[in-house]
C-alpha positions in Angstrom: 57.0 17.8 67.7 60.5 19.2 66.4 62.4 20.5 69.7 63.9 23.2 67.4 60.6 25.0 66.3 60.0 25.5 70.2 62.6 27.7 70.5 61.5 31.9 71.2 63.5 34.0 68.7 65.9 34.9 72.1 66.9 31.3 72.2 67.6 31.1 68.6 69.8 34.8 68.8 72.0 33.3 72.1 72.6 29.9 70.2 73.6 31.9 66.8 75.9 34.1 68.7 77.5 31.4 70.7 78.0 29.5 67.3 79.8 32.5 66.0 81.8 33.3 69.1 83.2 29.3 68.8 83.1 29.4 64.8 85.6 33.0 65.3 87.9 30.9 68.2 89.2 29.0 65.8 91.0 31.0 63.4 92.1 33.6 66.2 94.3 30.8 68.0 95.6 29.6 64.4 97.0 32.8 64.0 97.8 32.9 67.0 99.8 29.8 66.8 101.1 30.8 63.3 102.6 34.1 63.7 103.5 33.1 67.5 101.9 35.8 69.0 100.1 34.9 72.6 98.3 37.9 72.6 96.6 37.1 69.3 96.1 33.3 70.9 94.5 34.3 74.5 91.9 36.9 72.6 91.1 33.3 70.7 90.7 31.7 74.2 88.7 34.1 75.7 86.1 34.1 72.8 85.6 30.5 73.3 85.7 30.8 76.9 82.6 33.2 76.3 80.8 31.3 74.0 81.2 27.9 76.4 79.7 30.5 78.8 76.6 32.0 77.1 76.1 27.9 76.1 76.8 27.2 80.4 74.5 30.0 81.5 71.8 30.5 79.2 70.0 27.1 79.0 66.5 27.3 76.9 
């Protein structure tokens, strides 16, 4: 049996958002890096920080 199709639709929307919290960490800190702007570069941080989070704390 595929490990996948065991997933409730709950699982699935934590994993999707945790993807797109990581996916949107990476071109915050380049443009953070680019236009040399730390502000621009923590707000990167702290979306990956959150999605290594959700992935920590929510476990299906």
């Amino acid at each position: 049996m595929n490990p996948i199709s065991e997933r409730s639709p709950a699982d699935n929307r934590m994993r999707r958002m945790s993807l797109s919290l990581a996916v949107a960490a990476l071109p915050v800190c380049v443009l953070g890096v680019l236009f040399d702007a730390m502000w621009i570069l923590g707000t990167g941080a702290w979306l990956l920080i959150a999605a290594v989070l959700i992935e920590l704390v929510y476990r299906p």
